[in-house]
C-alpha positions as CSV (number, residue, x, y, z in Angstrom):
1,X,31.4,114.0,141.2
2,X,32.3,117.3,143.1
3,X,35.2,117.7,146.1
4,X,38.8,118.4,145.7
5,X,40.7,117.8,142.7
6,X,42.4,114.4,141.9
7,X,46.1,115.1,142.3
8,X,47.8,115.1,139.3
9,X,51.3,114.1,138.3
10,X,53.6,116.7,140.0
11,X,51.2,118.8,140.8
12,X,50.7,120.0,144.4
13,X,49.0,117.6,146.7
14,X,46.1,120.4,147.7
15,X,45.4,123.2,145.3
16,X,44.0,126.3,146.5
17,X,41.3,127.0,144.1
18,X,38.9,124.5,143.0
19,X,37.7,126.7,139.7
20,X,34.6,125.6,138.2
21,X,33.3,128.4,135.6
22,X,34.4,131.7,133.9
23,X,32.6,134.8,132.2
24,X,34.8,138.0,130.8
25,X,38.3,137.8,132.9
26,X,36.2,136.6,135.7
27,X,36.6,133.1,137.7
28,X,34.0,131.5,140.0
29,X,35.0,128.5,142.5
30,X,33.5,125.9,143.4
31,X,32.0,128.3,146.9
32,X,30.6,131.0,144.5
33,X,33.5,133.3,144.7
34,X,34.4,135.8,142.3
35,X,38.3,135.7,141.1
36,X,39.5,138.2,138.5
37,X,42.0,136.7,136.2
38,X,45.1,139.0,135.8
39,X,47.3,136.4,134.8
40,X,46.3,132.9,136.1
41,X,45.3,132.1,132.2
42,X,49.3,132.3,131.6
43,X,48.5,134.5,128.2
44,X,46.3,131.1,126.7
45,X,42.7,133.5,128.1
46,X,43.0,136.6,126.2
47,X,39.7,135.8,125.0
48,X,38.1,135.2,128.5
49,X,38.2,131.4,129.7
50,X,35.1,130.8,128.3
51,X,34.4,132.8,125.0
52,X,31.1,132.7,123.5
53,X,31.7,132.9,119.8
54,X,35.1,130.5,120.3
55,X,32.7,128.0,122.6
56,X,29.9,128.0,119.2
57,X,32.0,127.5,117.2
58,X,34.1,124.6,118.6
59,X,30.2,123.3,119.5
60,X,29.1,123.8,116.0
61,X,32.5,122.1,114.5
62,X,32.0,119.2,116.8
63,X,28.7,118.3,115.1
64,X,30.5,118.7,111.7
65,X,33.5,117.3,111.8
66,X,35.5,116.8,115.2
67,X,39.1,114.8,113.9
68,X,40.4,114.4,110.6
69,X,43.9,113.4,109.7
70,X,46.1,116.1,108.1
71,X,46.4,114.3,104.5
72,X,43.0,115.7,103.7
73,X,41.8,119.2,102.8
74,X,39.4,120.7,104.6
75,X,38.2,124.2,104.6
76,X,37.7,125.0,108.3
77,X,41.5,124.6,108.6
78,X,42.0,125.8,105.5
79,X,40.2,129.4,106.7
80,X,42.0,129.2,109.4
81,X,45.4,129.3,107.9
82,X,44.2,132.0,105.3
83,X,42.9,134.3,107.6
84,X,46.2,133.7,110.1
85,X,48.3,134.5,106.9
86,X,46.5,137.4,106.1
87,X,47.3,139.1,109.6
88,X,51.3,138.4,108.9
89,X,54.0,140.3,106.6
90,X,53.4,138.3,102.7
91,X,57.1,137.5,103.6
92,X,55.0,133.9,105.2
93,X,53.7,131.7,103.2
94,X,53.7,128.5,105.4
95,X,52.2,126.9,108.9
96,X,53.1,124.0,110.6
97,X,50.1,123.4,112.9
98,X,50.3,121.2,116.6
99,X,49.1,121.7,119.7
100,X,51.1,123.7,122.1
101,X,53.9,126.2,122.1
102,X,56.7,123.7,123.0
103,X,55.3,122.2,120.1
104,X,55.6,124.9,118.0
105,X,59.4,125.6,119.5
106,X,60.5,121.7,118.8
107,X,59.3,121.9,114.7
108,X,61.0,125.2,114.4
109,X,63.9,123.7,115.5
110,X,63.7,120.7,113.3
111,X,62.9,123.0,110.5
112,X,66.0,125.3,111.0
113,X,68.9,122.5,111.7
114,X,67.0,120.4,108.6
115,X,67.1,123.5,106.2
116,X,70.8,124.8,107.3
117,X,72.5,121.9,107.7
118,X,73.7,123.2,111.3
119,X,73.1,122.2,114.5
120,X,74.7,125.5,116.8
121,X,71.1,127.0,118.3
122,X,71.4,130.6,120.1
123,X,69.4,131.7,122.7
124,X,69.0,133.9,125.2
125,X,69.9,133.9,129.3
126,X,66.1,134.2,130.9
127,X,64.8,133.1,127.9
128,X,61.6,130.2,128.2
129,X,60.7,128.1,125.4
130,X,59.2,124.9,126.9
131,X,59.3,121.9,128.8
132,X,59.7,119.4,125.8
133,X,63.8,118.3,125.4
134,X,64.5,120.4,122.5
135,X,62.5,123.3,124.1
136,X,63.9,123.0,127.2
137,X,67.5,123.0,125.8
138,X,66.7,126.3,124.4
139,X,65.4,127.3,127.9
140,X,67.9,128.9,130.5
141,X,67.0,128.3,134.0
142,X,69.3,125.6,135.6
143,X,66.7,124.0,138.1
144,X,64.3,123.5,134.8
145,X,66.5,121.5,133.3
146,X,68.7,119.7,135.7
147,X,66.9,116.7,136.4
148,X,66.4,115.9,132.9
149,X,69.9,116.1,131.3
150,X,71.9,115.4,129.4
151,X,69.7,117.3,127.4
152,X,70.1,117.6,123.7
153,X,73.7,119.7,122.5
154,X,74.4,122.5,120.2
155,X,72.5,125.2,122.8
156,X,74.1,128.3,123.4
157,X,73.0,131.5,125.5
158,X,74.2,134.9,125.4
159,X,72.4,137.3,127.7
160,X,69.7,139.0,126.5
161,X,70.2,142.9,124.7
162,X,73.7,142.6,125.1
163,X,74.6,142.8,121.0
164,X,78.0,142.2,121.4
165,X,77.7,138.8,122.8
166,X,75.2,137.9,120.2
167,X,77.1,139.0,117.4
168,X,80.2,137.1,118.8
169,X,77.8,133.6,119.3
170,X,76.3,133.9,115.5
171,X,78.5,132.2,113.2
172,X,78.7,129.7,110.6
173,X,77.9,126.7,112.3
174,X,74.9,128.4,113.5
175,X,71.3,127.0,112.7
176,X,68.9,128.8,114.3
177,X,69.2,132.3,116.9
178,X,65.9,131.9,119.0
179,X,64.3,134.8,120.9
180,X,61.6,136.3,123.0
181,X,60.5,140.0,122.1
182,X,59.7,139.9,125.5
183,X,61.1,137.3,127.9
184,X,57.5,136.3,129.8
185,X,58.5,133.6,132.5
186,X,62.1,135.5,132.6
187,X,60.9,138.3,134.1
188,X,59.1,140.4,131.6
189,X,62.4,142.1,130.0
190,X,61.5,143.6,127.0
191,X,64.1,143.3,123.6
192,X,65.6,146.5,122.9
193,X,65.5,147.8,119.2
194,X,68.8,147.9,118.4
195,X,69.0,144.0,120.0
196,X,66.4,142.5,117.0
197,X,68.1,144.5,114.5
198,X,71.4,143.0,115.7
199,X,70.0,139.4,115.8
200,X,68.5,140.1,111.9
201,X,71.5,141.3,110.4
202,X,73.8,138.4,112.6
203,X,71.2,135.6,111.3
204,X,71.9,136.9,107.3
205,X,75.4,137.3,107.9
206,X,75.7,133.8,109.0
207,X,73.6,131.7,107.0
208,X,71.5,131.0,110.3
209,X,67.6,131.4,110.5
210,X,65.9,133.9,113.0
211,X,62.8,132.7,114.9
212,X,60.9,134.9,117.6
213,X,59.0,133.1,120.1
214,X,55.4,134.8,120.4
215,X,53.7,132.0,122.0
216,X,52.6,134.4,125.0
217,X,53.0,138.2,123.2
218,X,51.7,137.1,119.9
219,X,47.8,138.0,119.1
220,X,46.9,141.8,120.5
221,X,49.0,141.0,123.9
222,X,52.0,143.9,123.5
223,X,49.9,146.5,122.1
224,X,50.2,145.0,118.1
225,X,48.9,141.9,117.1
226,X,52.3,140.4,117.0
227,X,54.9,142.2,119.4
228,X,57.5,141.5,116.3
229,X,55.6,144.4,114.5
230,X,56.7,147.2,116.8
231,X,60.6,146.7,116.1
232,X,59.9,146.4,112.0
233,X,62.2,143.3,112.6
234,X,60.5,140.3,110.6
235,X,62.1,137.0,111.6
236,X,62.7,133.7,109.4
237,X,60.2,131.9,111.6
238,X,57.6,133.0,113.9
239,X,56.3,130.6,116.9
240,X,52.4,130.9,118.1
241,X,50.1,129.3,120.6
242,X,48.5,130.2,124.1
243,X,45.7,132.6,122.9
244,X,46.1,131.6,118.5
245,X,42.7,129.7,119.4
246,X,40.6,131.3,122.4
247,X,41.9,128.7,124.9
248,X,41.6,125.4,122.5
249,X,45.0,123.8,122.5
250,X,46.7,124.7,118.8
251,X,50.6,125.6,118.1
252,X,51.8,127.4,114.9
253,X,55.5,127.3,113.5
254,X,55.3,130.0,110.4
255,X,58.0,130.5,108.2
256,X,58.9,131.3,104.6
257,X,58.3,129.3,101.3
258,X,62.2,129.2,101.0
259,X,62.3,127.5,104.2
260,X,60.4,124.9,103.8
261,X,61.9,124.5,100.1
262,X,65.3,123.7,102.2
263,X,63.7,121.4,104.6
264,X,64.8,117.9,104.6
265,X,63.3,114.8,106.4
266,X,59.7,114.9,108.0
267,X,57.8,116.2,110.9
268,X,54.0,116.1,112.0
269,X,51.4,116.0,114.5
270,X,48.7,113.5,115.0
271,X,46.3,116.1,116.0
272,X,47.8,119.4,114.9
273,X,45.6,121.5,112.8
274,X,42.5,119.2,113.5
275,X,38.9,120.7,112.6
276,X,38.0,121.4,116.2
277,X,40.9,123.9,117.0
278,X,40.8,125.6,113.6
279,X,37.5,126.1,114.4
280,X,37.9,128.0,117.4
281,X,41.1,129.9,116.0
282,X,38.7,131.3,112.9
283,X,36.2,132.8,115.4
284,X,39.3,134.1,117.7
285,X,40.9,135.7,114.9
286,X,37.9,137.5,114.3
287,X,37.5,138.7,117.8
288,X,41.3,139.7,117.7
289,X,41.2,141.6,114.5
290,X,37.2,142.8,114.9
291,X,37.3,144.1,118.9
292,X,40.8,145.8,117.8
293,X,42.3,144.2,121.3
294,X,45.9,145.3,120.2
295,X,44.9,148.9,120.3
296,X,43.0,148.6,124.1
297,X,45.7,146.3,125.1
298,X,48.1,149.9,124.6
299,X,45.6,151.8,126.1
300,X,45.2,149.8,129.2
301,X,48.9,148.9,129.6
302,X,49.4,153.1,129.6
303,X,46.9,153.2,132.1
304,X,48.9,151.0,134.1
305,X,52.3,152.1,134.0
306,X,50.8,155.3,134.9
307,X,49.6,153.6,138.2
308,X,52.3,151.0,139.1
309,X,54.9,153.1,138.4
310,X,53.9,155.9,141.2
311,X,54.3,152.6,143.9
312,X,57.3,153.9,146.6
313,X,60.7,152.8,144.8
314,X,61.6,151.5,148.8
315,X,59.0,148.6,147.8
316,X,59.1,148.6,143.3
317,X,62.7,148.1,141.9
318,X,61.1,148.3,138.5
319,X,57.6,148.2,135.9
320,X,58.3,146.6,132.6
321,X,56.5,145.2,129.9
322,X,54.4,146.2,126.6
323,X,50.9,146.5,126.2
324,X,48.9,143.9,129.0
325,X,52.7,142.2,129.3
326,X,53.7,143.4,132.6
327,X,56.1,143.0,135.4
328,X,56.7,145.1,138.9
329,X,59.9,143.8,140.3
330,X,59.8,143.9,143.8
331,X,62.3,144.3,146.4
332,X,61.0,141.2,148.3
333,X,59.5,137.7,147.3
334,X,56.4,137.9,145.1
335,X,54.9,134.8,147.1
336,X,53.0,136.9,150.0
337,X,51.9,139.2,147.3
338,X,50.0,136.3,145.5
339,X,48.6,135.5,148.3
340,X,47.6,138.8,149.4
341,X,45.8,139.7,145.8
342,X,44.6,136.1,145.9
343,X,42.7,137.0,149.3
344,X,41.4,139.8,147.9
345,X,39.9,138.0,144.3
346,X,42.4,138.4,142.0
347,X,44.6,135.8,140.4
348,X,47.7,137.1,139.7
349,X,51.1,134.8,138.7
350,X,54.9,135.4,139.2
351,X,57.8,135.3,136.9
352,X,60.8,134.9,139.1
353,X,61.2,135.1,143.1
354,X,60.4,138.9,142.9
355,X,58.2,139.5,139.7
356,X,54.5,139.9,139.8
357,X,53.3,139.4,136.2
358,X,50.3,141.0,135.6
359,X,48.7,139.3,131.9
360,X,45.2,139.7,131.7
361,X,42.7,138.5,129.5
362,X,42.6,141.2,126.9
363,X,38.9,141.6,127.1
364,X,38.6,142.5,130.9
365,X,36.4,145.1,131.7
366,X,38.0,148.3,132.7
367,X,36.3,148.5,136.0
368,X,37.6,145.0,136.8
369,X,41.4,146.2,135.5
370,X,41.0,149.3,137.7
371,X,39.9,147.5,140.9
372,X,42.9,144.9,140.4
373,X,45.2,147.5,139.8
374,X,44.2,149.4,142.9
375,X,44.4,145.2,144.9
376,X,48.5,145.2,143.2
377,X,49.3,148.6,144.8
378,X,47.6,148.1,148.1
379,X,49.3,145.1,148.9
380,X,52.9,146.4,147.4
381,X,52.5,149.3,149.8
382,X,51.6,147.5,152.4
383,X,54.6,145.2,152.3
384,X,52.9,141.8,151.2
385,X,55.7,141.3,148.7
């Protein structure tokens, strides 16, 4: 059947876009028009939306074996966590595997309050985790989360880079201290150095367990394969998903060995770690690792800065971001400017009322990345936002 979409659950009643195939960072609709993606993947496209080596191999994996239970060994998931491990600090020694980054968010939890004996969870103001109740407690904005409380207790923000505060909120009731490198959906604020250090050395002091979130800068996206690696700051436990497969749903919660000696209780996912997505995570691992997309992430984020950050300061409060992370804080909404760049064929996402996020797949061609860089500035300067 072809026509507009069925309308989902709380989704809106007529979406814009009726999006039908992808090559490279580029969409096509169901009219034949071209739509570059910089952003409308949300991080999960780094790979394109339709990657050739990820698509063989989930093809060739669902001819082998498509679902198995996780109480069996097998060595497509087996690779997968071995050649995931391999990319890490040998600090690691563990993966929890499901299938999403709230996922991820809700074991690490479970894995820090069960291993501590606490409860007290710190996060950070601006800070996005997920949509799942013990995600969404760790979550800050207000209109996320009122319509579903009481949500669950023992949260606790500080606001983000602001050491003091977090060094007061650390203490010995404190399970688990929960940050972004770089807050995403909050804006694209970047962690200072001296903020992670403060957040390591409050986490040992306390008893408490560090985790960074790298469900969207984790795998090439900030310029290092995992954005954690810049700082030299190596947390307890380290939350993956989005782009960890290609595009084929898969969370990871990695921690230590000590961890998971301390962990009490049980946790586990029905289809978490099944054949299909380790399959495409091997072959995207190998395009991470072999295409060196952390190194051209840099090198087209530079080439951006360069370029967004010449826009008039009467229309651009502020560029921030890492690597093919960023954000141009406007000093108007970032609605019209959507609409604008989507008018134009590029697909572009907000983060906030006045952030235009700009996360493209890492494999766009550098044509495409000029031309939508050259679509942002023209409809900056011309007001749209």
């Amino acid at each position: 059947m072809t026509g507009a979409p069925v309308r989902e659950f709380g989704t809106p009643s007529h979406p814009r876009l009726n999006l039908v195939r992808a090559e490279g960072a580029a969409f096509w609709d169901d009219q034949g028009r071209r739509f570059v993606d910089l952003g409308a993947t949300h991080g999960a496209g780094s790979l394109g939306a339709a990657n050739a080596e990820v698509a063989d191999a989930v093809a060739a994996q669902a001819h082998t074996l498509l679902y198995l239970g996780s109480g069996y060994a097998n060595p497509v998931r087996t690779e997968f966590l071995e050649r995931l491990l391999r990319l890490l600090p040998p600090t690691f020694g563990r993966v929890f595997l499901s299938n999403s980054g709230t996922e991820a968010v809700e074991a690490g939890i479970k894995i820090a309050r069960s291993a501590t004996g606490r409860t007290k969870v710190v996060a950070a103001m601006r800070g996005f985790h997920g949509r799942t109740m013990g995600a969404l407690s760790a979550t800050w904005r207000r209109e996320l989360k009122e319509a579903f409380e009481p949500l669950v207790p023992g949260f606790t923000h500080v606001p983000f880079n602001d050491v003091g505060a977090l060094e007061t909120a650390v203490d010995d009731t404190t399970a688990l201290v929960l940050l972004e490198p770089v807050q995403g959906e909050g804006g694209v604020h970047v962690a200072s150095p001296e903020f992670l250090r403060a957040a390591r050395t409050a986490a040992d002091r306390s008893g408490a367990l560090l985790a960074f979130d790298e469900v969207q800068t984790g795998l090439a996206r900030t310029g290092r394969l995992f954005a954690f690696e810049r700082w030299g700051v190596v947390p307890d436990v380290l939350l993956l998903a989005k782009s960890l497969a290609g595009g084929v749903p898969i969370g990871a919660t990695v921690t230590r060995p000590e961890v998971e000696a301390r962990f009490r209780g049980s946790h586990h996912s029905t289809f978490g770690g099944n054949p299909l997505a380790c399959a495409a995570g091997v072959a995207a691992l190998d395009v991470f690792v072999r295409e060196k997309l952390a190194e051209r992430a840099e090198r087209l984020g530079a080439i951006a800065r360069s370029k967004l950050e010449s826009l008039p300061p009467d229309r651009v409060r502020e560029v921030r971001g890492l690597g093919l992370l960023l954000g141009v804080e406007l000093r108007g909404k970032v609605a019209p400017c959507l609409a604008a760049l989507e008018a134009k064929g590029f697909l572009a996402i907000s983060a906030g009322a006045t952030v235009l996020r700009l996360i493209p797949p890492l494999v766009i061609s550098e044509d495409d990345w000029a031309a939508g860089l050259e679509a942002v500035a023209e409809v900056v300067r011309h007001g749209a936002g």
